[in-house]
KOLGU-4560 file (N, C-alpha, C; in nm, 3 decimals, padded with zeros to 5 digits):
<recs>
<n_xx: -06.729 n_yy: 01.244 n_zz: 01.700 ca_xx: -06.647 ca_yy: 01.309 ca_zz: 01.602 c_xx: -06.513 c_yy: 01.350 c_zz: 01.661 mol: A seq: 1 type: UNK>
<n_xx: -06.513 n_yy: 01.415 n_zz: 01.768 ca_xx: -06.357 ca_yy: 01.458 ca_zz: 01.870 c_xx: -06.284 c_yy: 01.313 c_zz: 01.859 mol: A seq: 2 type: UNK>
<n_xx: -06.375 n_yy: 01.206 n_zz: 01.895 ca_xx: -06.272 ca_yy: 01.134 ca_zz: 01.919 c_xx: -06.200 c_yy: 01.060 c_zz: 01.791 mol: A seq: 3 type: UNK>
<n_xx: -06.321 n_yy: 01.077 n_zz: 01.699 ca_xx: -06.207 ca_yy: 01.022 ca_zz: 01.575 c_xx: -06.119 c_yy: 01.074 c_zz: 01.498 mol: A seq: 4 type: UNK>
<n_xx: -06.107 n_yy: 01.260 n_zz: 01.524 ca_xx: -06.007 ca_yy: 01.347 ca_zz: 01.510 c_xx: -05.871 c_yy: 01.313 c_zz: 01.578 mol: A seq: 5 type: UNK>
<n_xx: -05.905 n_yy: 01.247 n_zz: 01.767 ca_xx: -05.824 ca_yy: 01.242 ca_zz: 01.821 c_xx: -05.759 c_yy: 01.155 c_zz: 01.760 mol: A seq: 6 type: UNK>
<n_xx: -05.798 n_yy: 00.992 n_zz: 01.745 ca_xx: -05.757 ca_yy: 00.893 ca_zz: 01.729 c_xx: -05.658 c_yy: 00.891 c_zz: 01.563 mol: A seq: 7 type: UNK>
<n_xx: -05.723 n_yy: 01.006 n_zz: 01.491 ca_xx: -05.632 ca_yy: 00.998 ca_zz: 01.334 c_xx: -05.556 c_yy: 01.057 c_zz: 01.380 mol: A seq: 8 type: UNK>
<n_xx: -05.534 n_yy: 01.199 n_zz: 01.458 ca_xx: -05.408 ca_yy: 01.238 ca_zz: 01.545 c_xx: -05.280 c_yy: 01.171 c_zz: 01.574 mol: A seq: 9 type: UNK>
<n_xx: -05.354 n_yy: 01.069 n_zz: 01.674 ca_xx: -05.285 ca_yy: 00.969 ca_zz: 01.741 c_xx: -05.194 c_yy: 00.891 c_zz: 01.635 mol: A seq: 10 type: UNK>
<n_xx: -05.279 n_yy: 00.853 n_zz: 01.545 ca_xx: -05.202 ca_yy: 00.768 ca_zz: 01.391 c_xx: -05.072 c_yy: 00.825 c_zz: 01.304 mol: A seq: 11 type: UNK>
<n_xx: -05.130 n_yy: 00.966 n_zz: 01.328 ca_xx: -05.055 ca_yy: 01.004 ca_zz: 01.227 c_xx: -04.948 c_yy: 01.062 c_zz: 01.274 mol: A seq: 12 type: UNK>
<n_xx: -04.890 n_yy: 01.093 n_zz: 01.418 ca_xx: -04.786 ca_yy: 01.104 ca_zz: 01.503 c_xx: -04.724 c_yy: 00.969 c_zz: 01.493 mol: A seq: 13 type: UNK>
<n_xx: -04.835 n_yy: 00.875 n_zz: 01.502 ca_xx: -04.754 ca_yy: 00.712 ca_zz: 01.566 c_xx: -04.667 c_yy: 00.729 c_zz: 01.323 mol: A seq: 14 type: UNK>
<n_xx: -04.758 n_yy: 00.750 n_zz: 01.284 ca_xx: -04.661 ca_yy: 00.728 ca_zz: 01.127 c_xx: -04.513 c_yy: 00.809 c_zz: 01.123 mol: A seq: 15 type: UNK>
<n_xx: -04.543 n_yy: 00.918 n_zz: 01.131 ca_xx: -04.480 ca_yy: 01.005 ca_zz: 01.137 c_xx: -04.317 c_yy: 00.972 c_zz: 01.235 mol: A seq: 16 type: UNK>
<n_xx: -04.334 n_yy: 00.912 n_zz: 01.329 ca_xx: -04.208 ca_yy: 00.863 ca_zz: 01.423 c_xx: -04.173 c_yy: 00.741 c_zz: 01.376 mol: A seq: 17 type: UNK>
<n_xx: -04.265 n_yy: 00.649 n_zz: 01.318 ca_xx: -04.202 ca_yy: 00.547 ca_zz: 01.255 c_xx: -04.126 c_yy: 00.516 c_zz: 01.135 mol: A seq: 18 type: UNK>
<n_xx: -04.155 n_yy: 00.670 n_zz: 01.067 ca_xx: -04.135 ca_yy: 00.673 ca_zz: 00.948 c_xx: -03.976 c_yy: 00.748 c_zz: 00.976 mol: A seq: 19 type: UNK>
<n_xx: -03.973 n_yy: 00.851 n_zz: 01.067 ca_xx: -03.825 ca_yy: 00.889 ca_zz: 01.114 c_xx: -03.728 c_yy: 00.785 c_zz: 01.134 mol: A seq: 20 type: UNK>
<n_xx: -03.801 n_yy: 00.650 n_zz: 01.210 ca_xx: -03.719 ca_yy: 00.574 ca_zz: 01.240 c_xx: -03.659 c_yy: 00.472 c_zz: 01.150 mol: A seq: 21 type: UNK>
<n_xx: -03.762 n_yy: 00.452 n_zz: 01.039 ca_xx: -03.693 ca_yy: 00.375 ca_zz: 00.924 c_xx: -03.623 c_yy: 00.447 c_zz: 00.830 mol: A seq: 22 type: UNK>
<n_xx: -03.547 n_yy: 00.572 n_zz: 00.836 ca_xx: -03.510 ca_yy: 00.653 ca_zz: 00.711 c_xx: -03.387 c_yy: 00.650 c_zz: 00.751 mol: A seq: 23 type: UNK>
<n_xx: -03.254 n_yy: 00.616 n_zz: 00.675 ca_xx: -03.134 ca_yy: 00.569 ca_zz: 00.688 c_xx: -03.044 c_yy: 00.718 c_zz: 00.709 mol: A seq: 24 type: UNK>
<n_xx: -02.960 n_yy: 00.651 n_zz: 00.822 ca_xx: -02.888 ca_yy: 00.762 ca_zz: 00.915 c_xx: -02.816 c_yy: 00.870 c_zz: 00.811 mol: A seq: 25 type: UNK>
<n_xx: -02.810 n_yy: 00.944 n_zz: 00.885 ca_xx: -02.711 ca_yy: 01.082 ca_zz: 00.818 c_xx: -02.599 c_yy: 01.011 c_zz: 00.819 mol: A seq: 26 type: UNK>
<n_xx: -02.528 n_yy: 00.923 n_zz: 00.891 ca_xx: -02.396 ca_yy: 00.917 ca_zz: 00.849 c_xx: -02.344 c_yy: 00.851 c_zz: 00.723 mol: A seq: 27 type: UNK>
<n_xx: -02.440 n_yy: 00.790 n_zz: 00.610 ca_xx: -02.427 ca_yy: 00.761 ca_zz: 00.485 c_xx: -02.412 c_yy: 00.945 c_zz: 00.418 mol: A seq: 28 type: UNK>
<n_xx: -02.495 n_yy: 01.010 n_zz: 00.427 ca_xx: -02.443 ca_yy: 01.110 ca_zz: 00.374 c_xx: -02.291 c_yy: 01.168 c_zz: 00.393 mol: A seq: 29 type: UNK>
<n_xx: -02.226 n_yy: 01.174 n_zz: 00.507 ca_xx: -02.094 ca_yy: 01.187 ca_zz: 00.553 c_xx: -01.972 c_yy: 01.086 c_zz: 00.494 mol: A seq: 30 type: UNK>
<n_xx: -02.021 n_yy: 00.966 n_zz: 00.497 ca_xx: -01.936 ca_yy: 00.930 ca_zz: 00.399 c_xx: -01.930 c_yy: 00.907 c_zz: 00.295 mol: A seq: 31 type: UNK>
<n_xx: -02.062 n_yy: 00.956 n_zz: 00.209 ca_xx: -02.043 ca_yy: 01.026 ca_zz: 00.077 c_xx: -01.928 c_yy: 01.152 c_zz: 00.032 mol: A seq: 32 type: UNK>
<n_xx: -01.972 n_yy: 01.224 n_zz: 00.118 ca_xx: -01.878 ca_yy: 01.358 ca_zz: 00.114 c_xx: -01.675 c_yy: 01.344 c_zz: 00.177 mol: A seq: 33 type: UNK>
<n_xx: -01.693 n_yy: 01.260 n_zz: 00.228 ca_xx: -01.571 ca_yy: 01.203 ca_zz: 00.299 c_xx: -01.529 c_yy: 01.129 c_zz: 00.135 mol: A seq: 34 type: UNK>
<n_xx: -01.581 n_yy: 01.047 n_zz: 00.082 ca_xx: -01.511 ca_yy: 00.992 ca_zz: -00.026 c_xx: -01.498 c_yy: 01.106 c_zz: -00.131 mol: A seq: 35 type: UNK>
<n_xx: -01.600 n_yy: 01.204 n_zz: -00.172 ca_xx: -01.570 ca_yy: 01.318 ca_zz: -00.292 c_xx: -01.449 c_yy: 01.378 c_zz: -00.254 mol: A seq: 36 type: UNK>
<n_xx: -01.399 n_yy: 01.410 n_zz: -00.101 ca_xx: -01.326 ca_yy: 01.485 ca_zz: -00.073 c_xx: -01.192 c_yy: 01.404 c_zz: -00.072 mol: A seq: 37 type: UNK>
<n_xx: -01.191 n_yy: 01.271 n_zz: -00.064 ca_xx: -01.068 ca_yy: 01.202 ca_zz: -00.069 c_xx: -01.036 c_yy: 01.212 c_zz: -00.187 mol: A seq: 38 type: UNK>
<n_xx: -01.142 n_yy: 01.200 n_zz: -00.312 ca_xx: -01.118 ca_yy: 01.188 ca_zz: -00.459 c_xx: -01.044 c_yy: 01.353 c_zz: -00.504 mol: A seq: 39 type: UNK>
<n_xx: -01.068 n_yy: 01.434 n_zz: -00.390 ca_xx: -00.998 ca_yy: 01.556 ca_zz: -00.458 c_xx: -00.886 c_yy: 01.566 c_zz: -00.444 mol: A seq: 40 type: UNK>
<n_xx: -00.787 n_yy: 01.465 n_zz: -00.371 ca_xx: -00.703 ca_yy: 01.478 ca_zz: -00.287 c_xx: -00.545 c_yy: 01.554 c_zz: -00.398 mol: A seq: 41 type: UNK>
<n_xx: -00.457 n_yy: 01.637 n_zz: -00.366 ca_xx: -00.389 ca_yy: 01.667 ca_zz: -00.515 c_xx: -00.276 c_yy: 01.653 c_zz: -00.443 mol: A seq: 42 type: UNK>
<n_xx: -00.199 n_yy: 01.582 n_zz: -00.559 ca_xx: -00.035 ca_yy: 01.497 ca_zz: -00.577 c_xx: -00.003 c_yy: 01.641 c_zz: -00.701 mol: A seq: 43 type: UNK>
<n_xx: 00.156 n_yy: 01.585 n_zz: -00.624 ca_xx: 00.259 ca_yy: 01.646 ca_zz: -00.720 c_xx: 00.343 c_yy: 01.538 c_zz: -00.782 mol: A seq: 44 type: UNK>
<n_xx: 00.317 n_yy: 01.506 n_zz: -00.918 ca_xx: 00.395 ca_yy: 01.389 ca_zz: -01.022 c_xx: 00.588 c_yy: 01.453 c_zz: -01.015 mol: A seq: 45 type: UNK>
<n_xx: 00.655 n_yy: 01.398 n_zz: -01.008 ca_xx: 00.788 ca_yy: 01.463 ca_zz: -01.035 c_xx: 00.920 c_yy: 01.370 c_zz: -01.011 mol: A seq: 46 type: UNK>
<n_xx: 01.008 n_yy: 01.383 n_zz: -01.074 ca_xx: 01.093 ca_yy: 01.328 ca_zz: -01.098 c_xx: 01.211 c_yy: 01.340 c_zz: -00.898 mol: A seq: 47 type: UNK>
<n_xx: 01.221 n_yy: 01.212 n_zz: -00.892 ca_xx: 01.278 ca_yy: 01.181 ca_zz: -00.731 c_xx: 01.395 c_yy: 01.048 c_zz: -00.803 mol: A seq: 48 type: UNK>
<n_xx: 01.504 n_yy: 01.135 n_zz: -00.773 ca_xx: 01.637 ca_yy: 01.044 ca_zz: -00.814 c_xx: 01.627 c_yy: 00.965 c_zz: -00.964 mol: A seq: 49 type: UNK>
<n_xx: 01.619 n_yy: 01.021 n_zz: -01.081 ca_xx: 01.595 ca_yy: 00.968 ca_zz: -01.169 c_xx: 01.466 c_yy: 00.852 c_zz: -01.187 mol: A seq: 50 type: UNK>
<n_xx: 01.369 n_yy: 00.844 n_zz: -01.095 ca_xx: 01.211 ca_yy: 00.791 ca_zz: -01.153 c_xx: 01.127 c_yy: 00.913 c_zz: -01.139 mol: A seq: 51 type: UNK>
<n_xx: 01.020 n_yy: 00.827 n_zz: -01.206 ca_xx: 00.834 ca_yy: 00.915 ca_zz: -01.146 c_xx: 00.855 c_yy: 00.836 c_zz: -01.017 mol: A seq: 52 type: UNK>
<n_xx: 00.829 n_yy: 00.980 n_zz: -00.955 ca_xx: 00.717 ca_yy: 00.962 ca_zz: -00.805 c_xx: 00.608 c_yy: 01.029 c_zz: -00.769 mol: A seq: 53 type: UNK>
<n_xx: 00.561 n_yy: 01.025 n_zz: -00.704 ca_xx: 00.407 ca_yy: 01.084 ca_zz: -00.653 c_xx: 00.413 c_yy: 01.118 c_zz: -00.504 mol: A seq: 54 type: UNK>
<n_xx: 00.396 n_yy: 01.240 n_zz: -00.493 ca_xx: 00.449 ca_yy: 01.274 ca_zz: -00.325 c_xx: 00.267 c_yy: 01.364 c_zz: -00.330 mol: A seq: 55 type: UNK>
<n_xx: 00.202 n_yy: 01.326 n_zz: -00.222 ca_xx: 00.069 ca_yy: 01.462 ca_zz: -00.152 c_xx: 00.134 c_yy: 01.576 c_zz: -00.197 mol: A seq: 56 type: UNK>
<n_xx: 00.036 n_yy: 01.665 n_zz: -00.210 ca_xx: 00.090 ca_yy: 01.779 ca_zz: -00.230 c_xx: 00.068 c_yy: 01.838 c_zz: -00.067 mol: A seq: 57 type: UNK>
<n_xx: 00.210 n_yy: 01.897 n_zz: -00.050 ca_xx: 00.306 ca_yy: 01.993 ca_zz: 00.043 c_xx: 00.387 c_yy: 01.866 c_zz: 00.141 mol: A seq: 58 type: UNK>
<n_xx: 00.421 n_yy: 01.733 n_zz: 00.089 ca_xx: 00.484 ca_yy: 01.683 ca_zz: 00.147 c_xx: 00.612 c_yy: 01.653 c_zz: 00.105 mol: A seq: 59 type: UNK>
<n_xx: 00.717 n_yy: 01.633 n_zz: 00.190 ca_xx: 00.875 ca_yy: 01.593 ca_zz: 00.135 c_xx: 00.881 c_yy: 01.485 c_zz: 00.052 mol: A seq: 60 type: UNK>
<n_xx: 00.835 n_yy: 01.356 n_zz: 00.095 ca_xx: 00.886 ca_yy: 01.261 ca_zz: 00.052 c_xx: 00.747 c_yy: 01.210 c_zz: -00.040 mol: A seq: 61 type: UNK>
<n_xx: 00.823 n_yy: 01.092 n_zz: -00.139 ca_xx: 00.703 ca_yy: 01.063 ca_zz: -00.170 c_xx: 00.672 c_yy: 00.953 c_zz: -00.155 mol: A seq: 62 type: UNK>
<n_xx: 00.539 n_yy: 00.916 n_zz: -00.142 ca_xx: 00.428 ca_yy: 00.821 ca_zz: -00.119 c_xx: 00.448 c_yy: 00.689 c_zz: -00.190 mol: A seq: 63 type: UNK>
<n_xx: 00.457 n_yy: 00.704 n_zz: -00.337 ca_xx: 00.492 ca_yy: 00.625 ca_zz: -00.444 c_xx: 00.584 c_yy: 00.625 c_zz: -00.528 mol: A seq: 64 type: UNK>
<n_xx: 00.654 n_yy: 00.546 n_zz: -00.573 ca_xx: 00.779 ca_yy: 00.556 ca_zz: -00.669 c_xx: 00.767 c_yy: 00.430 c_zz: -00.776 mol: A seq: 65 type: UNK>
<n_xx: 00.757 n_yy: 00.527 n_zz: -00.920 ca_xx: 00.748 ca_yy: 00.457 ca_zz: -00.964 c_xx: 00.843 c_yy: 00.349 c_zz: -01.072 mol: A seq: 66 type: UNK>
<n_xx: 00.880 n_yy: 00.257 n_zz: -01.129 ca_xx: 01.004 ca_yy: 00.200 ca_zz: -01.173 c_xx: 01.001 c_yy: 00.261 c_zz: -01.321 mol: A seq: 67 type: UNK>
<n_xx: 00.945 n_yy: 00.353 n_zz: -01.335 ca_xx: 00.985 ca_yy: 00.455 ca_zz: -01.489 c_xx: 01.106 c_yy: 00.557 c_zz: -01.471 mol: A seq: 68 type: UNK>
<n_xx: 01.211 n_yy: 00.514 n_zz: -01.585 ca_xx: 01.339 ca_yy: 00.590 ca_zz: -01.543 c_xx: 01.278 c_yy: 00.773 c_zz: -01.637 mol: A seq: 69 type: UNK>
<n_xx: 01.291 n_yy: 00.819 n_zz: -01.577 ca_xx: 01.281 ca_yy: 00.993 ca_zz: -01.659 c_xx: 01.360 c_yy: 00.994 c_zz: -01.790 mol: A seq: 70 type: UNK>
<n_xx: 01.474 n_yy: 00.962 n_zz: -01.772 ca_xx: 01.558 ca_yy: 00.954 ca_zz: -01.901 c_xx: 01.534 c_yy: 00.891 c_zz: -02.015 mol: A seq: 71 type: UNK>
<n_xx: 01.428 n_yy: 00.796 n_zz: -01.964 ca_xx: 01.402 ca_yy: 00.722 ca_zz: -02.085 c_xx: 01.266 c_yy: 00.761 c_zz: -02.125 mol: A seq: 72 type: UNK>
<n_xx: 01.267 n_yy: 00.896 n_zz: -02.131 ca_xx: 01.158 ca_yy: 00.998 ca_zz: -02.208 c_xx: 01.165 c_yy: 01.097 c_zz: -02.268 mol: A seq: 73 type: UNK>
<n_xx: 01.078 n_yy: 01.139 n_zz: -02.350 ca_xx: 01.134 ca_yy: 01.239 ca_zz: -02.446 c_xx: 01.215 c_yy: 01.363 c_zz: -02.313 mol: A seq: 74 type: UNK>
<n_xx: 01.283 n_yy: 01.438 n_zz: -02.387 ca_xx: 01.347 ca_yy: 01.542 ca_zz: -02.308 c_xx: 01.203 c_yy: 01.651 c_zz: -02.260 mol: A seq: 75 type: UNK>
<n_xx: 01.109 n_yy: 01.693 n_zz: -02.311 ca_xx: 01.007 ca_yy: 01.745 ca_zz: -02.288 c_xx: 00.997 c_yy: 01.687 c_zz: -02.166 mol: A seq: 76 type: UNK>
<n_xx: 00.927 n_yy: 01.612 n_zz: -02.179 ca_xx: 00.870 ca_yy: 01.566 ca_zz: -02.034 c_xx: 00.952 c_yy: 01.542 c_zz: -01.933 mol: A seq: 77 type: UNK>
<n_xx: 01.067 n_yy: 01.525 n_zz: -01.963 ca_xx: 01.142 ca_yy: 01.479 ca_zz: -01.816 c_xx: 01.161 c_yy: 01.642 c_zz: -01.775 mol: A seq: 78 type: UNK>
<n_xx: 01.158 n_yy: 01.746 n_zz: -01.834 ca_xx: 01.199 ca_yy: 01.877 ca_zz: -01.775 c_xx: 01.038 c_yy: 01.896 c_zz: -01.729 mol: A seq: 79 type: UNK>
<n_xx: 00.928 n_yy: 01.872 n_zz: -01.746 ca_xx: 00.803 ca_yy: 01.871 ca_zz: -01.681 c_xx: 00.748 c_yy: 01.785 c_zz: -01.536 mol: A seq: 80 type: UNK>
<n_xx: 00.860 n_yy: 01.720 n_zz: -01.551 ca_xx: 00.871 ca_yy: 01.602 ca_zz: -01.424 c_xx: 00.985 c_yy: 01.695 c_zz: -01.303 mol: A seq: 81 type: UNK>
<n_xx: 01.064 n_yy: 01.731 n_zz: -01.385 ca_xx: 01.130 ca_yy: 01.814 ca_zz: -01.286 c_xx: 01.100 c_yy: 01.938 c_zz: -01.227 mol: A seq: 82 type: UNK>
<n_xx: 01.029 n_yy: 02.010 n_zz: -01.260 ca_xx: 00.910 ca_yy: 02.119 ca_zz: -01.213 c_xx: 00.819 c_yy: 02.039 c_zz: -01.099 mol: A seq: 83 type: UNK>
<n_xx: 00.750 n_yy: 01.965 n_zz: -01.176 ca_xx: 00.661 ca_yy: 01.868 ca_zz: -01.140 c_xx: 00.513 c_yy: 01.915 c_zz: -01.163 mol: A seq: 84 type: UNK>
<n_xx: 00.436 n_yy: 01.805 n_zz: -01.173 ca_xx: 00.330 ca_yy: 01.788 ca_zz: -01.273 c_xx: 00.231 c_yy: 01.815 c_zz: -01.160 mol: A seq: 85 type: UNK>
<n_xx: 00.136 n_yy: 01.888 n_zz: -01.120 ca_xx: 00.053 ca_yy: 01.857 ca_zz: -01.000 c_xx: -00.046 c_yy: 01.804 c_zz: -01.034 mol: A seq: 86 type: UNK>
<n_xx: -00.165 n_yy: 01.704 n_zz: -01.021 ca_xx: -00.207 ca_yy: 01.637 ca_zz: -01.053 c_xx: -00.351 c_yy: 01.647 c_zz: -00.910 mol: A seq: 87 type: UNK>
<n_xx: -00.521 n_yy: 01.636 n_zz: -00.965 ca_xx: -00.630 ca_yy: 01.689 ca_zz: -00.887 c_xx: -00.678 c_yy: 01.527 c_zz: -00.872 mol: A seq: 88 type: UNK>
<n_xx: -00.725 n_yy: 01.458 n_zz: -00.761 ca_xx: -00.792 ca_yy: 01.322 ca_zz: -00.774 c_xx: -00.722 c_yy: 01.188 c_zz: -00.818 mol: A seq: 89 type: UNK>
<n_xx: -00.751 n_yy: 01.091 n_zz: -00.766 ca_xx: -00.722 ca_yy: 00.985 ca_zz: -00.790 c_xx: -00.736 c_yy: 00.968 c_zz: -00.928 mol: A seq: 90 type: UNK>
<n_xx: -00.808 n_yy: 00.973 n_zz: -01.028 ca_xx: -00.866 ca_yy: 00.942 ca_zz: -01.142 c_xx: -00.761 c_yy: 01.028 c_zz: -01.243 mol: A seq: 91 type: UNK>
<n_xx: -00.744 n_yy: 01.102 n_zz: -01.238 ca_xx: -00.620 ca_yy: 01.222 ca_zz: -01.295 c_xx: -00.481 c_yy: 01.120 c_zz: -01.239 mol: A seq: 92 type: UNK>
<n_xx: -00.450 n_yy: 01.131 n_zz: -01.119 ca_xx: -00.327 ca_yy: 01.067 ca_zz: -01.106 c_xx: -00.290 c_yy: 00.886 c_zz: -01.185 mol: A seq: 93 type: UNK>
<n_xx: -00.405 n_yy: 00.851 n_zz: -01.165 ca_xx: -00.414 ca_yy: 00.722 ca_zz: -01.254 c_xx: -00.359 c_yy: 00.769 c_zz: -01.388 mol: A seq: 94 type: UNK>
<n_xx: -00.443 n_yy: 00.872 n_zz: -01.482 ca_xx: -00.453 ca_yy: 00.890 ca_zz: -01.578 c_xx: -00.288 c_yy: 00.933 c_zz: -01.661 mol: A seq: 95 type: UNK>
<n_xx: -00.210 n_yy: 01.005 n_zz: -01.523 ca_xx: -00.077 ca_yy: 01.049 ca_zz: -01.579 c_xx: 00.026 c_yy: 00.972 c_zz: -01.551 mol: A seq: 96 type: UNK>
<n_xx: 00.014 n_yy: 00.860 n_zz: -01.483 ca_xx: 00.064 ca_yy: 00.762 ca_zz: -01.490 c_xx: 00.042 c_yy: 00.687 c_zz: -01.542 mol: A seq: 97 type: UNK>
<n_xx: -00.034 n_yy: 00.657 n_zz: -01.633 ca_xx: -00.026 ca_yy: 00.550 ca_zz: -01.706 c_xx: 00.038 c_yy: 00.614 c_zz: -01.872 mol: A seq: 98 type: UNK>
<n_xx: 00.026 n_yy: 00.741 n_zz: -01.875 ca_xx: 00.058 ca_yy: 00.856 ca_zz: -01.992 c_xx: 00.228 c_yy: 00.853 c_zz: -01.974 mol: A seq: 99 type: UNK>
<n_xx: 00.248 n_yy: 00.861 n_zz: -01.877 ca_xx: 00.442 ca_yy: 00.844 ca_zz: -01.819 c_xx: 00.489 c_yy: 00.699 c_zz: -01.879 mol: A seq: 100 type: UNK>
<n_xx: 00.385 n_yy: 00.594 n_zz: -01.767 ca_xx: 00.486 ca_yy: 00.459 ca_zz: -01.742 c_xx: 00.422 c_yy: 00.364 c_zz: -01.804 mol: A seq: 101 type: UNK>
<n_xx: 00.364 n_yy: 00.378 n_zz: -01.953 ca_xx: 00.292 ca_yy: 00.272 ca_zz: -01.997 c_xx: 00.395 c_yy: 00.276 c_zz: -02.157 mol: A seq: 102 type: UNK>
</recs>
């Protein structure tokens, strides 16, 4: 009887480490969270020499420029471009650009 306690012992350590070893690394979780956090990333939309541009938010220059003249928008919005529009995620920045330059 001891020994067939020992021996399911033995099994169920030997499962138990094999089963650690087939379970897919933590670093899929990390770059899960690495992409949510890129998707949060927040732009400031705003008017740079008469176009839309898109600068990171707290940077000088911007990133993207786009060939939409400001002027050729209602007066509303081009004084909202000149403030500038701040904008949360890729999916949002898509979204107000295509609301600007479409």
């Amino acid at each position: 009887m001891k020994k067939l306690i020992a021996v399911t012992g033995v099994i169920l350590i030997g499962c138990v480490f094999a089963g650690s070893l087939a379970s897919p690394p933590a670093v899929a979780d990390v770059s899960a969270v690495s992409a949510e956090k890129r998707e949060e990333e927040r732009y400031l939309v705003k008017d740079c020499e008469g176009k839309i541009a898109v600068y990171r938010k707290g940077e000088q220059k911007p990133f993207m420029t786009t060939g939409t003249y400001t002027l050729s928008l209602p007066r509303s919005d081009s004084k909202k471009l000149q403030k500038g529009i701040e904008v949360a995620g890729k999916a949002a920045l898509q979204r107000v650009l295509e609301d600007y330059c479409s």
